[in-house]
C-alpha positions in Angstrom: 134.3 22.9 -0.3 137.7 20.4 -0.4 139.6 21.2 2.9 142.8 21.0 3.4 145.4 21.9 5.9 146.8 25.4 6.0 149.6 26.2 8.4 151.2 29.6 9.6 154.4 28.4 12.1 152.5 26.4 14.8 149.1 27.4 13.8 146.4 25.4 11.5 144.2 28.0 10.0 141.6 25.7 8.8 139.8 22.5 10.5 138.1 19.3 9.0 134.7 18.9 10.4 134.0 15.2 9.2 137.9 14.6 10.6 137.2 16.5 14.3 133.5 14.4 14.9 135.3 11.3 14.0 138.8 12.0 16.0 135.8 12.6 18.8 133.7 9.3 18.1 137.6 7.7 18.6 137.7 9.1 22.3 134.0 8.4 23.3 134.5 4.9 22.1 137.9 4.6 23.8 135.9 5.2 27.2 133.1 3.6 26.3 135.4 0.3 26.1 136.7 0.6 29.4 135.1 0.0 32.8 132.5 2.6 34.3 133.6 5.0 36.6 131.5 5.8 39.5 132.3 9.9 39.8 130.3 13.3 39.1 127.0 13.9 37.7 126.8 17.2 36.6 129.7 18.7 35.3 130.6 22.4 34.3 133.8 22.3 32.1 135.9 25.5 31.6 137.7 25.4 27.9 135.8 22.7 26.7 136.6 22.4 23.2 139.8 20.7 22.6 142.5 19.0 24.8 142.4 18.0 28.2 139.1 20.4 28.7 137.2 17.6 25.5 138.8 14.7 26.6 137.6 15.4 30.2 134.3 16.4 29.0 134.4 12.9 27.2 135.5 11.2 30.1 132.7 12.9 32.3 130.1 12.3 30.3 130.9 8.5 28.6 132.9 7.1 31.5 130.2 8.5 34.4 126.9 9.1 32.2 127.3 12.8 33.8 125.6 15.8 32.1 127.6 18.6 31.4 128.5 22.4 30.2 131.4 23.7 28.0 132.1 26.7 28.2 134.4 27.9 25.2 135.4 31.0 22.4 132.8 30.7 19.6 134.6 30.2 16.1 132.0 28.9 13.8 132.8 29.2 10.1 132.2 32.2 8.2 132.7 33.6 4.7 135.2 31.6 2.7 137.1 29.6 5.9 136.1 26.9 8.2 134.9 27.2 11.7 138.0 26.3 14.7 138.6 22.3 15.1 137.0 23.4 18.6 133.7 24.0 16.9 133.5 21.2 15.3 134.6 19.1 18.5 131.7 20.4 20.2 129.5 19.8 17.6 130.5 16.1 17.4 130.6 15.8 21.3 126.9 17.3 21.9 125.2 15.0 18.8 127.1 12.2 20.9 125.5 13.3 24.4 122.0 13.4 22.6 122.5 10.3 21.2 123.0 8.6 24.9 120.7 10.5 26.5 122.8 12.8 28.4 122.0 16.8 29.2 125.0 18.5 27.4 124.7 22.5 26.8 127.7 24.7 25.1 128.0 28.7 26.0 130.4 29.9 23.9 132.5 33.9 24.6 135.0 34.9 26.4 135.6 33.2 29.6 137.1 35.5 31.3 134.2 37.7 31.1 131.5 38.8 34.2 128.4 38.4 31.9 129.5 35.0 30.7 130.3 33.5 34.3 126.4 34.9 35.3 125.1 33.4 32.4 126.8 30.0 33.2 125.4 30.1 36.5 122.0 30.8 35.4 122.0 27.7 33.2 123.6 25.6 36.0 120.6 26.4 37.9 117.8 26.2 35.5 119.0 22.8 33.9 121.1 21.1 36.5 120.6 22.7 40.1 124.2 22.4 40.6 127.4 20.8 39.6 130.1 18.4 41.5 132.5 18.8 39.1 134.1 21.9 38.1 136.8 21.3 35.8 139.3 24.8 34.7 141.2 24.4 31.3 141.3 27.6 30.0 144.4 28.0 27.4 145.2 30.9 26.0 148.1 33.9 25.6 145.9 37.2 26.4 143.6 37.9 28.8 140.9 41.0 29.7 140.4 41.7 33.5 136.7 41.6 33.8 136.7 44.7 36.0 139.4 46.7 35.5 138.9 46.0 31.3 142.9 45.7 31.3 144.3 43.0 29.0 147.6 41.6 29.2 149.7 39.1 27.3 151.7 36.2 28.5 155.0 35.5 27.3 157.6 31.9 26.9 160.9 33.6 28.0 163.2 32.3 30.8 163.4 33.5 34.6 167.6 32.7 34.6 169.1 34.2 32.5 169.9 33.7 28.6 169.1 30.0 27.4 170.2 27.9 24.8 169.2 24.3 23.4 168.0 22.5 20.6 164.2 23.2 19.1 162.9 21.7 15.9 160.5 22.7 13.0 158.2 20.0 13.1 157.0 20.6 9.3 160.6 20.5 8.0 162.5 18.2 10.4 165.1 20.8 10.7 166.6 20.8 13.6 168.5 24.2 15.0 169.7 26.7 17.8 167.5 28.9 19.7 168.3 31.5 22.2 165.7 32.7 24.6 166.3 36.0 26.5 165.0 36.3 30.4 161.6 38.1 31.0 160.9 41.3 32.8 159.5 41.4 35.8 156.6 42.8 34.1 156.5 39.8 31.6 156.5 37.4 34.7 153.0 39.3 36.5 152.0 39.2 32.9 152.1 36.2 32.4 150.9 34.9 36.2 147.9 37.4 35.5 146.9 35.2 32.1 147.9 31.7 33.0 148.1 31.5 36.7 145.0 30.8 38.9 143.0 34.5 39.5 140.7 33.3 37.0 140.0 29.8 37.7 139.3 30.7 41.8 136.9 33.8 40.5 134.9 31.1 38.9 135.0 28.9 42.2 134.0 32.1 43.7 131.4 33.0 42.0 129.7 29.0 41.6 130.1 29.0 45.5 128.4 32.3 46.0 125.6 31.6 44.0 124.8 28.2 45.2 125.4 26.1 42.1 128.4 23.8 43.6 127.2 20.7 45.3 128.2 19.4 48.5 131.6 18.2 48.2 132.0 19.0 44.9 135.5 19.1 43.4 137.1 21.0 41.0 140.4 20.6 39.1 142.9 22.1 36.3 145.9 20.9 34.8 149.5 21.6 35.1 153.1 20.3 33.5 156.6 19.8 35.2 158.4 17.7 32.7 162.2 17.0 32.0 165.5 18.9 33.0 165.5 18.9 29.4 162.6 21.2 29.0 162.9 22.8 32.3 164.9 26.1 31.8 161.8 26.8 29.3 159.3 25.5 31.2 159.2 24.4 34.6 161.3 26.8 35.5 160.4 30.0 33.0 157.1 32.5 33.1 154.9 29.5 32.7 155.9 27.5 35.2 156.3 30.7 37.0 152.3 30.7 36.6 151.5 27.1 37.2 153.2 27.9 41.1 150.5 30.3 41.3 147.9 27.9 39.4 149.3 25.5 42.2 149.0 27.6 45.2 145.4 28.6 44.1 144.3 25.0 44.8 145.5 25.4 48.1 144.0 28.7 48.7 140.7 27.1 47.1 140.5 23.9 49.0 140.3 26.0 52.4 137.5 28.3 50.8 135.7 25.0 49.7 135.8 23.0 53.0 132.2 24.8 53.9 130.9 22.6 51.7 133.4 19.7 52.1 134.9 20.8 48.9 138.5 20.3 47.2 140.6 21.7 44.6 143.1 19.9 42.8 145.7 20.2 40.1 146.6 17.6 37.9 150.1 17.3 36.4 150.2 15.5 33.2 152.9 14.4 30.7 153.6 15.9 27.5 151.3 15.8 24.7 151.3 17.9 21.3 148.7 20.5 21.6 148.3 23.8 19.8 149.9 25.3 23.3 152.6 22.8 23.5 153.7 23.1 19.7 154.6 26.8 20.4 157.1 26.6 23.1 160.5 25.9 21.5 162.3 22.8 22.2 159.6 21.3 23.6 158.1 20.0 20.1 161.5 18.3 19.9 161.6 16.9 23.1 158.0 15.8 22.9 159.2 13.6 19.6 161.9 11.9 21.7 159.9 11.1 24.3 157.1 9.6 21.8 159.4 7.5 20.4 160.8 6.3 23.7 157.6 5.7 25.6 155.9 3.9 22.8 158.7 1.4 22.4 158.1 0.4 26.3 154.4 0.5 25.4 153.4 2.9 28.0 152.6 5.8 25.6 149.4 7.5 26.7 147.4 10.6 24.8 144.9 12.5 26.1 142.0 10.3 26.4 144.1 8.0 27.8 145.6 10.8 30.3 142.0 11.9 31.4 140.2 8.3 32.1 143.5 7.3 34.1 142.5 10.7 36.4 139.2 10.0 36.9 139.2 6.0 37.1 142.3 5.6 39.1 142.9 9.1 41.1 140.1 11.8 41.2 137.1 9.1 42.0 139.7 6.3 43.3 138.0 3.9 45.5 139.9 4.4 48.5 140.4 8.3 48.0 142.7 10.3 45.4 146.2 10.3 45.8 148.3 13.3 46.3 152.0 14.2 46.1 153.6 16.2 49.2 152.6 19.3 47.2 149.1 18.2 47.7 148.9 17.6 43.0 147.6 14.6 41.8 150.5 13.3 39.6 149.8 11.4 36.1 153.1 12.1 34.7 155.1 9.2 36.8 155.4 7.3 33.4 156.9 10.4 31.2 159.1 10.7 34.5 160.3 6.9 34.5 164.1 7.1 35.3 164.7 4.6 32.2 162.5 6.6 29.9 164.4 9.9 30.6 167.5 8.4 30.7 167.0 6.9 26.9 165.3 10.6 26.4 168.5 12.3 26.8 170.6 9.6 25.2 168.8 10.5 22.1 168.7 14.3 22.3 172.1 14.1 23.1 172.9 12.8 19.4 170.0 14.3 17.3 170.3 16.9 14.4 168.4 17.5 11.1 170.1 14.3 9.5 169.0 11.4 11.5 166.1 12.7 12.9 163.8 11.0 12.1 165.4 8.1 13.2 166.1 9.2 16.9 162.8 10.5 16.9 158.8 10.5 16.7 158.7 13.0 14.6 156.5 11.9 12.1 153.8 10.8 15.0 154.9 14.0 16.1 153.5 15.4 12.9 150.8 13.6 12.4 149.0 14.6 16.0 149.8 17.8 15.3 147.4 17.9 11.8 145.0 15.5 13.9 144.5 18.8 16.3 142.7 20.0 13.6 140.6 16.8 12.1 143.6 15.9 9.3 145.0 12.9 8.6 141.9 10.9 10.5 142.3 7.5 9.4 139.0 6.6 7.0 138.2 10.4 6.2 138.2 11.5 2.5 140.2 14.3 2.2 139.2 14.8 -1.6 135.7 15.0 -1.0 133.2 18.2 -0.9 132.4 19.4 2.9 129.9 22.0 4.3 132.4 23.9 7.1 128.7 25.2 8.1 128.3 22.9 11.1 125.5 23.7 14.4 126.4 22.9 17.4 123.0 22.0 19.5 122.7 23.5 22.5 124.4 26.5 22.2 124.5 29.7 24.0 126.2 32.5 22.5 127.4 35.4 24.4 
């Protein structure tokens, strides 16, 4: 079949396998051109597919030769649609693994599951023995208690009272007014139940228990603060509200871990356009300002870029990894430059639908977006015939 791009808001409903292997092939040879890192060796990885999760998976495995496990929701193609541009990541990232030599295995479900988390284990311990690297980037709006069998949903809506700014529809360059109402407090446990850290320590939990983490093995997930800008929405709304508790689970962890000289950290990154990030309003906007500004001073990163710099220069730093006084290891100081946010607000100050597109990255803006999903790859033909039937080797579904 010809695939193309289908969009519903900030969703892609279809995926480009040739596009996803080679947007992959980009990042492996991106760290494959840069100096080896001297880090973990076996590495379980927790939303593995796409984002931060793949490009740390990358990073793991091409930077430090380690052997690895994703663990992510199965969405191979079916009747009449494509499999997710996570499937197709996969796919691309285990052929690469094989090709260097490296162990790589995929368990696909629902990670939030009891019977997955066993099963993990189990292959931990039959192929690897144990991991040193546990890495948490689970992203998603709904989760299922594993015990209790209660699901709940999480939900962008301020913590201060009503709040208005500027957002943006990325596929029209229209730029409006939107008004966000405060949450419950229900909304706010909500959301801390789905996003926050319960999950992410019940796998360090259960790893510990069962014997799989090595001695002084780390583990890590990943967390925004970001701009005044975006901060009424973010930092300081239900989702920051969950990355507090994301941040005091590292703290809770790191005490839990010390019996095996353990640590856990979060990372705080800079903005990037994800699926996740395209969905919160204004922050699409403000990411397109702060593209344009950042790539003019030539200090522009994306996620590959993001991920190496953790590894390489803080989470397997010579002389130890750096910490703020909040105990985070901090890759966002560039997105947080005084003279990048100061040129930031200068431009939001003055945008609107009319010049748009010359305040702003929005085209790039654009254009990462569809590259999410393996469109506009540079040297893919778009008019040609594709199978969306793609295996990934090494796959365990549950």
């Amino acid at each position: 079949m010809i695939i193309k791009p289908r969009t519903r808001g900030f969703i892609c409903t279809t995926a480009h396998p040739v596009g996803c292997a080679q947007q992959v092939r980009e990042q492996v040879q991106y760290v494959q051109s840069q100096p080896a890192i001297s880090g973990p060796k076996n590495v379980l990885v927790i939303g593995a597919s796409a984002g931060y999760g793949l490009s740390s998976r990358i990073v793991a495995a091409f930077g430090a030769n380690a052997n690895t496990i994703g663990v992510y929701r199965e969405s191979s193609a079916g009747k009449g649609r494509t499999a997710s541009a996570g499937w197709y990541n996969s796919a691309a990232f285990e052929e690469a693994a094989q090709e260097a030599g490296l162990k790589s295995y995929s368990i696909t479900g629902d990670a939030f599951s009891a019977e997955l988390k066993a099963e993990t284990i189990e292959l931990i311990r039959r192929e690897l023995g144990q991991v040193d690297l546990v890495v948490y980037s689970v992203a998603t709006a709904r989760r299922t208690h594993p015990a209790t069998g209660e699901t709940k949903t999480s939900v962008l809506k301020t913590l201060n009272g009503t709040y208005t700014n500027k957002t943006v529809n990325f596929h029209t360059g229209e730029v409006s007014q939107v008004t966000l109402e405060p949450a419950s407090e229900q909304e706010v446990e909500d959301t801390v139940f789905v996003m926050g850290g319960e999950d992410w320590q019940d796998w360090v939990n259960r790893l510990l228990e069962a014997g799989v983490l090595a001695d002084n093995a780390t583990t890590i997930a990943y967390s925004y603060i970001g701009s005044e800008i975006t901060k009424p929405i973010y930092r300081d709304g239900t989702i920051g509200r969950a990355k507090d508790h994301l941040e005091a689970t590292a703290l809770t962890m790191t005490n839990k871990l010390s019996s095996i000289g353990g640590r856990a950290y979060v990372a705080v990154c800079k903005a990037l356009v994800t699926q996740s990030s395209s969905a919160i309003p204004v922050v699409p906007l403000y990411i397109s300002a702060l593209y344009r500004v950042m790539k003019e001073k030539g200090i522009h990163e994306g996620c590959i870029e993001q991920m190496y710099r953790l590894f390489a220069d803080r989470l397997y730093a010579a002389d130890g990894t750096p910490v703020d006084e909040k105990g985070r290891i901090r890759i966002d100081e560039l997105e947080l430059r005084a003279d990048v946010q100061e040129e930031v607000a200068q431009l939001w100050a003055t945008v609107d639908t009319d010049n748009i597109y010359d305040k702003t990255d929005l085209e790039g803006y654009r254009r990462e977006f569809f590259r999410l999903f393996g469109f506009e790859i540079d040297g893919v033909d778009y008019e040609a015939e594709v199978d969306p039937e793609v295996t990934v080797a090494n796959v365990i579904n549950k």
